[in-house]
C-alpha positions as CSV (number, residue, x, y, z in Angstrom):
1,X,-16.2,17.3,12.8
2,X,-13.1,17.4,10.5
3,X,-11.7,20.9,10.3
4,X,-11.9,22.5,6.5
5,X,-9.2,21.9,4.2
6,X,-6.4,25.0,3.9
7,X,-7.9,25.4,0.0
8,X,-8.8,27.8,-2.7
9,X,-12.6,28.8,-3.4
10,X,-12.4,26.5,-6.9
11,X,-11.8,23.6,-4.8
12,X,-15.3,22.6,-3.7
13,X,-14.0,19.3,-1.5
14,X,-14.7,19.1,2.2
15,X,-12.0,17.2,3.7
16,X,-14.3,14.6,4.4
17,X,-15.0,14.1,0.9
18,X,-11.4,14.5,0.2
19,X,-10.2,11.9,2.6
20,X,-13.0,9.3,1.4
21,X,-11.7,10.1,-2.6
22,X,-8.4,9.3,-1.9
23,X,-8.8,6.5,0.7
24,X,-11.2,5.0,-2.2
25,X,-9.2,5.0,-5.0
26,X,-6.3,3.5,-2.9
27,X,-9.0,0.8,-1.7
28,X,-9.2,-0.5,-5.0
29,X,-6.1,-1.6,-5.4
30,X,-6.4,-3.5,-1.6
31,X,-9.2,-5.4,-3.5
32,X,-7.3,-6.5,-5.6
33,X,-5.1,-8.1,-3.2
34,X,-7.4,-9.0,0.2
35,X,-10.5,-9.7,-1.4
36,X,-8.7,-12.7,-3.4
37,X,-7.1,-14.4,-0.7
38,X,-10.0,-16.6,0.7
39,X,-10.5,-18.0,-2.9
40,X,-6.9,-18.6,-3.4
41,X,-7.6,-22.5,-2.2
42,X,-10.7,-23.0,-4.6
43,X,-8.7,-20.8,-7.4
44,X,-5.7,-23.7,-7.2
45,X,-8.1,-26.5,-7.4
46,X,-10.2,-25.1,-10.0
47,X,-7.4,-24.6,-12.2
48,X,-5.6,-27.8,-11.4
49,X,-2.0,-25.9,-9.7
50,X,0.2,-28.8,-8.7
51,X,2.6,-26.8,-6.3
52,X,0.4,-25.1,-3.0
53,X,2.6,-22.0,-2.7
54,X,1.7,-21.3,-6.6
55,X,-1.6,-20.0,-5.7
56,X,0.4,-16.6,-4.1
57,X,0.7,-15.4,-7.6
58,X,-2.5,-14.4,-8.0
59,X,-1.4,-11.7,-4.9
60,X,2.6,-11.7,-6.0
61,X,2.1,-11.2,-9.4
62,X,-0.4,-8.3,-9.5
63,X,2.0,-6.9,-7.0
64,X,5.3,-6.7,-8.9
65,X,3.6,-5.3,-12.2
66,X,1.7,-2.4,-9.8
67,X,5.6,-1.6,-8.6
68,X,7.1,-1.7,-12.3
69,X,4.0,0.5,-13.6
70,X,4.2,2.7,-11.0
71,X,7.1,4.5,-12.5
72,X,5.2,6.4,-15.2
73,X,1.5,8.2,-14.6
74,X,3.0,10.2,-12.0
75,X,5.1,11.9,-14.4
76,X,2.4,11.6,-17.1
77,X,0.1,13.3,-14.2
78,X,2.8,16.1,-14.0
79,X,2.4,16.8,-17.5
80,X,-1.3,16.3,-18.3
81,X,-3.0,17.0,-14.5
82,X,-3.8,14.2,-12.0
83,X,-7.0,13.6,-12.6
84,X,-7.6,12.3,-16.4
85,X,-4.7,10.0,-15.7
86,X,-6.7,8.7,-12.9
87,X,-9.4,8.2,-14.9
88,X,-7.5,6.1,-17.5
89,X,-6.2,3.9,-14.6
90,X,-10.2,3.1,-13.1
91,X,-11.6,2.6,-16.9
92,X,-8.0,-0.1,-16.9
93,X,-9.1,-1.6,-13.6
94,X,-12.5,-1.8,-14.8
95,X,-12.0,-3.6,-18.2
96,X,-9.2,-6.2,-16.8
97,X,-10.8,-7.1,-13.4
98,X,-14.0,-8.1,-16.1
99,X,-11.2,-10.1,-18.1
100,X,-9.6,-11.8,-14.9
101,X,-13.6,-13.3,-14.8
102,X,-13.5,-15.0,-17.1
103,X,-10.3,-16.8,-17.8
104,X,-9.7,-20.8,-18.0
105,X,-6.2,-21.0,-17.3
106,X,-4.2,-20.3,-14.7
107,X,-1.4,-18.7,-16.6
108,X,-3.9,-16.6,-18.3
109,X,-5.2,-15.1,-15.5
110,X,-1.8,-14.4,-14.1
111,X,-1.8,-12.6,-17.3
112,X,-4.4,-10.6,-16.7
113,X,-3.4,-9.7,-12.9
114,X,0.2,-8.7,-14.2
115,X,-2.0,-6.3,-17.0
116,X,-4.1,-4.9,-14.2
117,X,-1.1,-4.5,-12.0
118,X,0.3,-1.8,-14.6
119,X,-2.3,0.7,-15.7
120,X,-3.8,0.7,-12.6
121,X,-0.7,1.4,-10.8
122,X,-1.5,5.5,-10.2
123,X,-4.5,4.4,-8.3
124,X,-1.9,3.9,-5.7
125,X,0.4,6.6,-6.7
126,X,-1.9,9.5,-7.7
127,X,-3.8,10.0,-4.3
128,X,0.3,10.8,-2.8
129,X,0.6,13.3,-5.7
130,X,-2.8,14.9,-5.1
131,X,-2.3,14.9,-1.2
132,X,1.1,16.4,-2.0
133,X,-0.4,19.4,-4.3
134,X,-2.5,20.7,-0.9
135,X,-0.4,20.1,1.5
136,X,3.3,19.5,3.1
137,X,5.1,19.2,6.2
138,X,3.4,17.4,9.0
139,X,-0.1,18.0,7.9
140,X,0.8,16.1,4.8
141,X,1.4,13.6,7.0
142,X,-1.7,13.9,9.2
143,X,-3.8,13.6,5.8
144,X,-2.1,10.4,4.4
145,X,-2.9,9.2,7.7
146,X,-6.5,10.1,7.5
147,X,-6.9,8.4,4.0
148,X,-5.0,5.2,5.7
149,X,-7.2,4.6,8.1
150,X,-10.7,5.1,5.6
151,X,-8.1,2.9,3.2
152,X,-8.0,0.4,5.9
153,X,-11.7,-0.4,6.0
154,X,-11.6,-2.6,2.7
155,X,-8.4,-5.3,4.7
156,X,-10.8,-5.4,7.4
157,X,-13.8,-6.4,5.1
158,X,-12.2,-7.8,1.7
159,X,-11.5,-11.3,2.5
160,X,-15.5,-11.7,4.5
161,X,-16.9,-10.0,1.4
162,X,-14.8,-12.1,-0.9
163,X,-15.4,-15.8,0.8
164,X,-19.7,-14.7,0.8
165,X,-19.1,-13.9,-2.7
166,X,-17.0,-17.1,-3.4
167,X,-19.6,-19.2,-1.5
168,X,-23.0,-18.2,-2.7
169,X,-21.4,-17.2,-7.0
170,X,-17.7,-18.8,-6.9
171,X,-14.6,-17.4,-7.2
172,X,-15.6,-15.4,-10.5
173,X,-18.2,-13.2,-9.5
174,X,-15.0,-11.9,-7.0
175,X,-13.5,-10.1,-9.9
176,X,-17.0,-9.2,-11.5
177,X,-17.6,-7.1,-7.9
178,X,-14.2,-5.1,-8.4
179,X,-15.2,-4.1,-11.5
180,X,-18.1,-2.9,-10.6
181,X,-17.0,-1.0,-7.6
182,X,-14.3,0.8,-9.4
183,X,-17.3,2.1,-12.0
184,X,-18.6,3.8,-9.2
185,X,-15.5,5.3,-8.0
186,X,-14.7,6.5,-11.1
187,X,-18.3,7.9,-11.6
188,X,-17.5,10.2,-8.5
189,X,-13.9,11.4,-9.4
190,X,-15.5,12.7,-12.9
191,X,-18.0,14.1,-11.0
192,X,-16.3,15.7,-8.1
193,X,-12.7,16.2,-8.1
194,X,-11.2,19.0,-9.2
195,X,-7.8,19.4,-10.7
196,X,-4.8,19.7,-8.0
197,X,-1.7,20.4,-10.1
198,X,-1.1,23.9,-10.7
199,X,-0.5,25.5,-14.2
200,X,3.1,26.4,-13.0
201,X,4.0,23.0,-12.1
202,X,3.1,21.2,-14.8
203,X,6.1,19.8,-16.6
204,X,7.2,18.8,-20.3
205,X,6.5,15.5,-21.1
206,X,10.5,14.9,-22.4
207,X,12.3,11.8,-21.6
208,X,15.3,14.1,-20.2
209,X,12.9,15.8,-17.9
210,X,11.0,13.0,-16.2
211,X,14.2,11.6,-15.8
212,X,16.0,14.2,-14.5
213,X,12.6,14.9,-11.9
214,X,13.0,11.3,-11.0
215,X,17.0,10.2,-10.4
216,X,16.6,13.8,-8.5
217,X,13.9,12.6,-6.2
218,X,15.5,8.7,-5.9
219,X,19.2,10.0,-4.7
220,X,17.9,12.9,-2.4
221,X,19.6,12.0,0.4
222,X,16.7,13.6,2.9
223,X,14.3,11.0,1.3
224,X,16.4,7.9,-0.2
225,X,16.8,6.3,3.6
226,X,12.6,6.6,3.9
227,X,12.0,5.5,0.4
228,X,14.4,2.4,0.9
229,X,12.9,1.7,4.7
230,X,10.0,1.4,3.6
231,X,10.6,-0.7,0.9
232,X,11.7,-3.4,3.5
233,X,9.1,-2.9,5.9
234,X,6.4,-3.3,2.9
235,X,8.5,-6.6,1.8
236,X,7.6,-8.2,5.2
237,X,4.2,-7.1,5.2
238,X,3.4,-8.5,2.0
239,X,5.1,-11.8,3.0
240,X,3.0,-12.3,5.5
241,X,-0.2,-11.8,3.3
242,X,0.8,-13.7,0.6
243,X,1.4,-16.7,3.1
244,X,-1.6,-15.4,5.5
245,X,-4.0,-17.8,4.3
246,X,-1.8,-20.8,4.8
247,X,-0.2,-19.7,7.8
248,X,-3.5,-18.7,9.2
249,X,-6.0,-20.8,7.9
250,X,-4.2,-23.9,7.9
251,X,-1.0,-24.3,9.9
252,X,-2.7,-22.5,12.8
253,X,-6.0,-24.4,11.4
254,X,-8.0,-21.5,11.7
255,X,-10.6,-22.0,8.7
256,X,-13.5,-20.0,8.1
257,X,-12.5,-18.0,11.2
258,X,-9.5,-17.0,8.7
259,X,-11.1,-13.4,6.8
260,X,-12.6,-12.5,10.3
261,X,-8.7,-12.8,12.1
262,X,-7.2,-11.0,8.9
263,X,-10.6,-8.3,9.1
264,X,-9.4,-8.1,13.2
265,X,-5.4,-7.1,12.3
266,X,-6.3,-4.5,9.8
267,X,-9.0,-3.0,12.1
268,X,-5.9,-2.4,14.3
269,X,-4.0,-0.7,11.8
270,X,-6.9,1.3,10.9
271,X,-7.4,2.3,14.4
272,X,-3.0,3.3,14.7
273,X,-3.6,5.5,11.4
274,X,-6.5,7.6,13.1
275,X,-4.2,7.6,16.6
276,X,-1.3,9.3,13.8
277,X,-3.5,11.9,12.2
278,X,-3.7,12.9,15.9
279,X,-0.3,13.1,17.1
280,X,1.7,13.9,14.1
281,X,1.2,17.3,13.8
282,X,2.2,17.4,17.4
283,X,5.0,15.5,18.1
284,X,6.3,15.6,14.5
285,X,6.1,12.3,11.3
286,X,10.0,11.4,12.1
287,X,9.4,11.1,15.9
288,X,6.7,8.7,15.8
289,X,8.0,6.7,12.8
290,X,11.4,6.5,14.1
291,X,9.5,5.4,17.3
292,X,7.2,3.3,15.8
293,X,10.6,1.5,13.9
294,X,12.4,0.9,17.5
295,X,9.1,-0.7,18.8
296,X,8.8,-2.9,15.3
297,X,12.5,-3.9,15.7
298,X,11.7,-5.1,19.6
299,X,8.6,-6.8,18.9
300,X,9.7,-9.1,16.1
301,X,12.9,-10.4,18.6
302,X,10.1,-10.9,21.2
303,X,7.9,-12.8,18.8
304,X,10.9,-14.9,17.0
305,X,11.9,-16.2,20.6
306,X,8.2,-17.0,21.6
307,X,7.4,-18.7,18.0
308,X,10.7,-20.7,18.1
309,X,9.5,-22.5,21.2
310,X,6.0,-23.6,19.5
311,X,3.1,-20.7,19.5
312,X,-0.4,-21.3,19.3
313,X,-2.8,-18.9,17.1
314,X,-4.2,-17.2,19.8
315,X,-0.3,-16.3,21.0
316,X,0.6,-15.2,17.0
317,X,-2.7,-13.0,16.9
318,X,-1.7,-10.2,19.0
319,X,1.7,-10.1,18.6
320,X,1.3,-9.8,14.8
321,X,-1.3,-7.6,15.0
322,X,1.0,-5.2,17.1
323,X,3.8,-4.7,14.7
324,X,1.0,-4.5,12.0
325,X,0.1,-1.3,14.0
326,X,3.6,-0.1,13.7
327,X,3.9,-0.7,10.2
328,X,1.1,1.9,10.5
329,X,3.0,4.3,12.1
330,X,5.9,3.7,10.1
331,X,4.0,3.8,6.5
332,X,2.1,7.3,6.3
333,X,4.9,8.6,7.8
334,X,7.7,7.3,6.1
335,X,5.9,8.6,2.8
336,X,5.3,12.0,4.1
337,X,9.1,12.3,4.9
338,X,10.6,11.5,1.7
339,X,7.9,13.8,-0.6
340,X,8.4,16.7,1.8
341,X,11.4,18.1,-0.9
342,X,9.3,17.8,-4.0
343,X,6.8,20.1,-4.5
344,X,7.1,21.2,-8.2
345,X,7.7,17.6,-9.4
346,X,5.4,15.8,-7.1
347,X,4.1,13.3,-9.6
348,X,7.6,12.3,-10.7
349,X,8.4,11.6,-6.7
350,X,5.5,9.7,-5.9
351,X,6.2,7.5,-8.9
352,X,9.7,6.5,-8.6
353,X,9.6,6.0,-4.8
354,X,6.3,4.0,-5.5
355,X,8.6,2.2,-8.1
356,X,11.0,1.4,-5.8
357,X,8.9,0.4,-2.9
358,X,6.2,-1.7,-4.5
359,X,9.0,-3.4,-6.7
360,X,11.0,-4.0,-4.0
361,X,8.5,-4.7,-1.6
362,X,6.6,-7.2,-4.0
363,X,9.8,-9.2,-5.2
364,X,11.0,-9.4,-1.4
365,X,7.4,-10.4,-0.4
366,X,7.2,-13.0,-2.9
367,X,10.7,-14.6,-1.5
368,X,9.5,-14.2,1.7
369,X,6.0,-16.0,1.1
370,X,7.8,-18.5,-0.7
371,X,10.3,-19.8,2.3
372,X,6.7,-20.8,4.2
373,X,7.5,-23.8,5.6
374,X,4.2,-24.5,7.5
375,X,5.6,-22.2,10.3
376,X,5.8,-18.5,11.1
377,X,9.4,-18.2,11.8
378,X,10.4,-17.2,8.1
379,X,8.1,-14.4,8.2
380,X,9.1,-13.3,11.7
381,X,12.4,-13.5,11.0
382,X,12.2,-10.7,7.7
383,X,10.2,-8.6,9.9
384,X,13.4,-8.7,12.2
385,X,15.7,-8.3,9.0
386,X,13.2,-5.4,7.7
387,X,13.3,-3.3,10.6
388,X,17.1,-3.2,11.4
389,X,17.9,-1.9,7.7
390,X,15.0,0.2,7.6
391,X,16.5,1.7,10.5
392,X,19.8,1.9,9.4
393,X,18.4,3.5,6.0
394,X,16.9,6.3,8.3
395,X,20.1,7.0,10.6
396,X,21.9,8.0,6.3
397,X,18.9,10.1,5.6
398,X,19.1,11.7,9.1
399,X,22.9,11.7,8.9
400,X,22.7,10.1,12.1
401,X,19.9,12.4,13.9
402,X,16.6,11.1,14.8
403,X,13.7,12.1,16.5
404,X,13.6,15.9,14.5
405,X,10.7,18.1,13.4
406,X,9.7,17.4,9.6
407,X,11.7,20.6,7.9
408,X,14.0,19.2,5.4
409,X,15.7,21.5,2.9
410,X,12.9,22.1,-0.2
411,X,14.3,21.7,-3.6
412,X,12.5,22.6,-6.6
């Protein structure tokens, strides 16, 4: 049994029901991605795309527009309260996953994925800012890593869920599902959560303000190494599942075996997040992510020399699935690091560093998914590339001191 939350009387959450709220409204925004990716093939042929690699739009795409429209609800949300802007982004979701159903064109529903990507971007920001209103330090850290692993349930079911789908309705009824999931979810944040943001932190909604709340946040120097790091490690990750289907399903001819291995990987990083909810409030977030980042760093040299020789699937399975883990280590971490300073402008913070590492991270994982060349060696060697400046990044913010407790300087 999960312990109670640290939380006043009004707020009527158990952290069970916390946890599952947040990891949901995350979730829906990993629909959007892993649910797509085994009807990426039939999408191509059903609207007639000439070049193979096109088909990673659909992912890319939705990617880049969630890191550009990441920049504003947080600092709407610090204005307004957290949760009507979260309910504006689920009734967004809701309306344009319905409109991604029904398109004929292929540049239309790019359309519509870049539309999505934008006012539902505080799905993926807002759960940060809420977590961040409740708590700080290391236990911030051990809850992001709770709603991770709950998070990581929908990777490790999305693309079985979304080739049934695509094989009993077709690739349609896909987007017809994640509109009607998020109805429910948004059904139960009406219902059930309260508002986090305190009266005294809420902040003017002036262009000078926001601005001020967010070049603070971006060129902290306790956070802009974290913010940055992560930004590299994302890119690589999102490489690889933009080019996961090809690389997977058909270089290492893997086929309907394809959502089941991608399922397998994420179940791994589910199973990491759960291990850092355990340790971090022991051993401290920048121990086990600086950790983690060594171990990430040493596993992609060991995996570039074994793939540059000739690997078989059964050889890339395990070795990508351990620096998958890492990346879980690395992630909730990371995150919990760089919001540690901000706790009057919480909203403002989650939504520039979100800018910056979904933008990033999408634009660098669309380069990366791009140089596929039937092998894995572009991919491995960005994980390589990802880690050492993520590293690096780190040693600024640390001014050269790793392995501390999480107690940087709190500005307000």
């Amino acid at each position: 049994m999960l312990a109670p939350l640290d939380q006043p009387a009004k707020f009527r959450l158990s952290e069970v029901e916390f946890v599952a709220m947040m990891a949901a409204l995350q979730a829906l925004q990993a629909l959007a991605i892993d649910i797509m990716l085994p009807a990426l093939g039939v999408i191509s042929r059903d609207l007639s795309l000439s070049d193979p690699n096109d088909r990673q739009l659909v992912v890319g795409i939705f990617l880049v527009f969630s890191g550009m429209g990441s920049l504003f609800p947080g600092s709407i949300s610090d204005r307004f309260g957290r949760k009507p802007v979260i309910l504006v982004c689920l009734t967004a979701y809701i309306v344009l996953s319905l409109g991604c159903a029904f398109v004929n064109d292929f540049t239309a529903l790019l359309i519509m994925r870049a539309l999505c990507g934008v006012f539902t971007a505080g799905l993926l920001v807002l759960p940060m800012a809420v977590i961040r209103d409740r708590f700080e330090g290391d236990r911030m850290a051990r809850t992001q890593s709770l709603v991770a692993m709950v998070f990581m349930v929908v990777p490790m079911i999305a693309p079985i869920l979304g080739q049934s789908i695509m094989l009993i309705s077709g690739w349609r009824a896909i987007f017809l599902l994640m509109g009607g999931l998020a109805t429910l979810v948004m059904v139960w944040i009406w219902l059930r959560l309260p508002e986090t943001l305190a009266d005294e932190h809420r902040q003017p909604v002036e262009l000078r303000v926001i601005g001020r709340n967010m070049v603070s946040a971006l060129l902290c120097r306790e956070s802009f190494g974290y913010v940055f790091g992560l930004a590299f490690i994302q890119a690589a990750l999102l490489g690889y599942i933009n080019s996961s289907q090809q690389l997977i399903g058909e270089h290492f001819g893997a086929g309907l075996l394809f959502p089941a291995i991608f399922g397998t990987m994420a179940m791994g990083m589910a199973g990491t997040n759960f291990v850092n909810s355990r340790i971090v409030e022991r051993f401290g977030a920048r121990r086990v992510s600086h950790t983690a980042t060594f171990t990430y760093i040493a596993l992609a040299l060991v995996h570039i020399a074994i793939a540059s020789g000739g690997e078989s699937l059964w050889a890339f399975v395990p070795l990508m699935m351990a620096s998958m883990c890492m990346m879980s280590f690395i992630g909730a971490n990371y995150q919990s690091v760089a919001l540690q300073p901000f706790p009057r402008t919480a909203g403002a913070a989650a939504s520039v560093m979100s800018f910056v590492r979904v933008l990033l991270g999408s634009l660098l994982g669309i380069l990366i998914g791009q140089a596929y060349d039937g092998t894995p060696v572009p991919l491995l060697a960005s994980m390589l590339v990802a880690g050492v400046l993520a590293i690096l990044l780190v040693l600024y913010s640390e001014r050269g001191k790793l392995f501390r407790r999480l107690n940087p300087p709190v500005r307000p």
